[in-house]
N, C-alpha and C positions, 0 to 999 in steps of 0.2 A: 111207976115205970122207972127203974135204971136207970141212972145219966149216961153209963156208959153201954147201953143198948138205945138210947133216944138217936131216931132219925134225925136229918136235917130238916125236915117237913115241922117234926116234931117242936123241935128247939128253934124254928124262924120265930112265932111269934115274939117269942122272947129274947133272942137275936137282937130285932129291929125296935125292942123296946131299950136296950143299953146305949150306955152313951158312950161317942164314940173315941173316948179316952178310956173307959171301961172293957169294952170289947178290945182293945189292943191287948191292954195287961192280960186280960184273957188267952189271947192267942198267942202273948209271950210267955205265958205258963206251960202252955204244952209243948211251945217250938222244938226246943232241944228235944224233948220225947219220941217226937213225932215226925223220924224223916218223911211219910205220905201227906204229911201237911206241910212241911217246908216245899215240897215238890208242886205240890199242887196251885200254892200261893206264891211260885215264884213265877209259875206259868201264868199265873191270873196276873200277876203285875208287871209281867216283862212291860206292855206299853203303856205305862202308867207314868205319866208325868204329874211332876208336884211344883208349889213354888221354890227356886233354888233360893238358898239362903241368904249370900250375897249377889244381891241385886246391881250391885253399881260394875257387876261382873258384863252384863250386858253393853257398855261402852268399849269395850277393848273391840269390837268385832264390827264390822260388815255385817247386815243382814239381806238376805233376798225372801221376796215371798215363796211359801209353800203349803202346797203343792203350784208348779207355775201357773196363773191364770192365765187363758186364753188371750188375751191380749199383751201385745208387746210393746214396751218393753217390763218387764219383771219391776214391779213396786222394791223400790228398796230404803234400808232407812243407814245410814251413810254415818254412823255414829264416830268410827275407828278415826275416817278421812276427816270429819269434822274437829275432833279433838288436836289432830295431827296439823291442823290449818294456821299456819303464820298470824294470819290477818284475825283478830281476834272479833271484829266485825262479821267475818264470812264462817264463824262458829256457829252453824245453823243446820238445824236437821228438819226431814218432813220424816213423818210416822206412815211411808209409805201410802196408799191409798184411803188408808184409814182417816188421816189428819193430816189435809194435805195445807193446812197452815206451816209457815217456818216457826220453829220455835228454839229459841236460844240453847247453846250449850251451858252457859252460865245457869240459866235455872234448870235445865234438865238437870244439873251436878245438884245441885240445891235441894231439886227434890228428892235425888235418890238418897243425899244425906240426912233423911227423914224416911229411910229406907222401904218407900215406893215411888214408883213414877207416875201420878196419878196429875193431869194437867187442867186445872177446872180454868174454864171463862167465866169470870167476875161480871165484864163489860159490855160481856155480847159482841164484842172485836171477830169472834172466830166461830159464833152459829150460824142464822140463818142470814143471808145475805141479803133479805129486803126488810126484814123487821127487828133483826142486832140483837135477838133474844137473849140474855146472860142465862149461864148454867150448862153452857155443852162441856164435854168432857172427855175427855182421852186418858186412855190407863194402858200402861206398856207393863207385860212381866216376864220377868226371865224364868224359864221353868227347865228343870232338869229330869231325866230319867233315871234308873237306877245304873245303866251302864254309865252314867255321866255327858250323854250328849245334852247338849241346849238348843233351846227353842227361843222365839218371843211370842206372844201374845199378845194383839194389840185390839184394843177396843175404842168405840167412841160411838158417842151420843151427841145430836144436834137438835138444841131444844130452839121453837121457832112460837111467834105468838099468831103466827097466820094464820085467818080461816076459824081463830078461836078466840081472841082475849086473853089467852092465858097461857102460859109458860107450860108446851106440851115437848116431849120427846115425838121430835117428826122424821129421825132417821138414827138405822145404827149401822155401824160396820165391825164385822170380825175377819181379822187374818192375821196366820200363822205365820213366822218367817224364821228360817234357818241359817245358820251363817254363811253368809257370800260366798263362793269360791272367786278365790284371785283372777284377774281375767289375766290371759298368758299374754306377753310385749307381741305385736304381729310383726313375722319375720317380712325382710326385706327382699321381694325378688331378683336375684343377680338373674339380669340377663346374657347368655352367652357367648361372645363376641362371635361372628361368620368369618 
């Protein structure tokens, strides 16, 4: 058969058998050719978020959770206000609901200059709270789309020795958070004299 009469049914197998530095050059060889595959593949990746490249891009911002969880008030992780803080003591952020440990601005900078924020317990200070299991973990990422909005990503693992002897992952959490909006100064009601 033709390569260029082979369906897509046809050519999956072999598709899913490249690797996937392979199949890109691939589809960067026909791009220009082919405005019904540029069309196609941009409607496939409009909501396609990747990791953004620089990461330490994630401290300039406010984040709030999204989509809002039912409960009030909105998880948020405080990065902007944190960095912007005088008191170089009160330089402390919570990874919103995910890790709601404080964890320094000083190493959150540290670690993004190792370009991820990935935050392991060593001590068990920050797992489970009646057995101090070392190894929970928290990973924050900054992810971009192809229009250039940003997101975070925030995950974590709380390993506990509870119930087992041994060093188990006994919870995780995932949430998305997008940048804060400003809350607006509330106006002052003038009341008007009688």
């Amino acid at each position: 058969m033709a390569a260029s009469g082979m369906s897509f049914e046809d050519a999956k197998p072999f598709l899913t058998e490249m690797k996937q530095d392979e199949l890109v050059a691939a589809i960067g060889r026909v791009w220009d050719a082919s405005p019904a595959l540029r069309g196609a593949l941009d409607a496939a990746t409009a909501e396609i978020w990747s990791r953004a490249p620089d990461q330490s891009k994630m401290l300039t911002y406010n984040w709030e959770e999204h989509p809002k969880p039912r409960y009030y008030p909105s998880p948020r992780i405080l990065f902007k206000d944190a960095n912007a803080c005088e008191n170089p003591r009160a330089r402390t952020v919570t990874i919103g609901n995910v890790w709601c440990h404080l964890m320094g601005m000083y190493a959150v900078n540290g670690l993004l200059e190792g370009g991820e924020l990935v935050w392991e317990d060593e001590d068990g200070e920050e797992g489970c709270g009646e057995c101090e299991a070392p190894g929970s973990k928290c990973t924050v990422t900054l992810e971009m789309n192809r229009e250039g909005a940003l997101r975070l990503v925030a995950d974590s693992e709380i390993t506990c020795y509870c119930n087992s002897g041994e060093a188990h992952v006994a919870a995780t959490e995932h949430a998305k958070f997008r940048i804060a909006r400003e809350e607006e100064p509330k106006r002052k009601n003038k009341r008007k004299a009688k």
